[in-house]
VMD Tcl script that draws the C-alpha trace (Angstrom):
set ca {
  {69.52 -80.92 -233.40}
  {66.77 -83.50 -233.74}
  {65.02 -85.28 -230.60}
  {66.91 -88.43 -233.12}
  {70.11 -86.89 -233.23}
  {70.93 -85.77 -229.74}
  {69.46 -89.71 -228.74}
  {72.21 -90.99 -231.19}
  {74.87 -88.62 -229.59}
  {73.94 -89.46 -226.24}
  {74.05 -93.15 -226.57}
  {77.73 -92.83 -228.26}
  {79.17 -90.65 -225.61}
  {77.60 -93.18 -222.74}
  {79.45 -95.67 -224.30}
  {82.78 -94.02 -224.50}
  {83.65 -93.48 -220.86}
  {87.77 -93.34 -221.55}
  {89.16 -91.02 -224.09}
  {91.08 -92.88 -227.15}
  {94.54 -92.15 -227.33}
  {96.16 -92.77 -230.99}
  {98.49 -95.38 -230.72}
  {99.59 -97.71 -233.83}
  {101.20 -100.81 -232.70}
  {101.03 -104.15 -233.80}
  {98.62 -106.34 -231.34}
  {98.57 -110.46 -230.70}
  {95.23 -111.95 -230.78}
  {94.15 -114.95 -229.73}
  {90.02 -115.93 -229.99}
  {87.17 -117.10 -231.70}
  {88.78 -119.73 -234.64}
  {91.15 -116.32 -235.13}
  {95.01 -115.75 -234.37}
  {96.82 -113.47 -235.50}
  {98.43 -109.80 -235.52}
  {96.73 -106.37 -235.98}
  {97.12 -103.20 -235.98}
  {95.38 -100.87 -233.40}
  {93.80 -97.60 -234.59}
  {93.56 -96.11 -231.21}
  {92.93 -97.07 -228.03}
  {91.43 -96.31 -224.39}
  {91.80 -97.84 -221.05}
  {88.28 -99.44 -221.99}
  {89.10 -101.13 -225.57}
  {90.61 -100.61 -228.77}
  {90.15 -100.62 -232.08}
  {92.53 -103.14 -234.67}
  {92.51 -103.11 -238.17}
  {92.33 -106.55 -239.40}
  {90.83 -108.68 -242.71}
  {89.99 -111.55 -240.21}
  {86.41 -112.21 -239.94}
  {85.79 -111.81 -236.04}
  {82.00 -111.79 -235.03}
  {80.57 -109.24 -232.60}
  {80.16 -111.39 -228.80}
  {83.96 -112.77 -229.57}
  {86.13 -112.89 -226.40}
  {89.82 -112.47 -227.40}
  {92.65 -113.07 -225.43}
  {95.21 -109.79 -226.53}
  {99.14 -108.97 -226.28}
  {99.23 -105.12 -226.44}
  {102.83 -103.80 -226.32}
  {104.05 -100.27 -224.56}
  {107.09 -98.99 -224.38}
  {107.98 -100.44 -220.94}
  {106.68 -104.09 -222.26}
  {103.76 -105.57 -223.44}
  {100.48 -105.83 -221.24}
  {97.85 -108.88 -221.72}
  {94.31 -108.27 -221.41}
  {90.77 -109.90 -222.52}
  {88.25 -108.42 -224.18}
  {84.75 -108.69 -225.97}
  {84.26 -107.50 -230.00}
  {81.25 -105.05 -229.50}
  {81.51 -103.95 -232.79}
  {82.57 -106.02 -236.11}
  {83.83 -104.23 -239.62}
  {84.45 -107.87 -241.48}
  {87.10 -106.99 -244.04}
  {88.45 -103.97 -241.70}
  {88.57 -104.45 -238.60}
  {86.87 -104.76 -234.94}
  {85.73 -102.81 -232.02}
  {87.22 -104.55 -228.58}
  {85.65 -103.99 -224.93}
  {88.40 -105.14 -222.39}
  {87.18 -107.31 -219.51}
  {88.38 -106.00 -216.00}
  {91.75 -104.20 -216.24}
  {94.10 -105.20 -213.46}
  {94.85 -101.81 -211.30}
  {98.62 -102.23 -212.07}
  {97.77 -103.04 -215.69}
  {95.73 -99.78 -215.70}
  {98.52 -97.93 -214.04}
  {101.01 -98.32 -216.38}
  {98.77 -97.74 -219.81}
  {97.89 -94.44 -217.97}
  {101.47 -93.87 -218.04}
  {101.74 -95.11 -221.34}
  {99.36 -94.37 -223.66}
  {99.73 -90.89 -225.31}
  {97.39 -88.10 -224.63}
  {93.94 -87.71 -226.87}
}
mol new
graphics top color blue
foreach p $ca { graphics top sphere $p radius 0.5 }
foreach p [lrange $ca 0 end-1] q [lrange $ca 1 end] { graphics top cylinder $p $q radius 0.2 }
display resetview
């Protein structure tokens, strides 16, 4: 592998510090001139990914409804990465321990 290469990999895997679970549910968001309903590709206790045509630029702080199968959990998040057409990449802001807690519980295994 290329000095290049392993600097690329590196870089992803600091970024990723939770492993993405698969989950497809439908997800409320609320943010930047955009509302609406997406679906999520997978997700982490860091962020998500939701498929949407909405045009939602990167630096975007959306207010999201996520729901598990116990209820629904609300969070707030940053668009770190922007697919226009597709879909976007969210951060979440701090996750409440209890919040975190129960998607632990929740979310499938990677």
């Amino acid at each position: 592998m290329s000095d290049d290469q392993q600097a690329v990999t590196s870089e992803h895997d600091e970024r990723r510090q939770f492993d993405r679970s698969r989950l497809i549910v439908d997800v409320h968001f609320d943010g930047s001139d955009s509302t609406g309903v997406a679906s999520t590709k997978d997700i982490s206790l860091g962020g998500l990914y939701m498929s949407t045509r909405e045009h939602i630029p990167e630096g975007s702080t959306l207010a999201l409804r996520i729901p598990l199968q116990s209820g629904h959990v609300i969070l707030k998040g940053d668009v770190v990465y922007s697919n226009p057409g597709h879909g976007v990449g969210v951060r979440f802001h701090r996750v409440p321990e209890e919040t975190r807690a129960l998607m632990e519980r929740e979310l499938p295994a990677p």
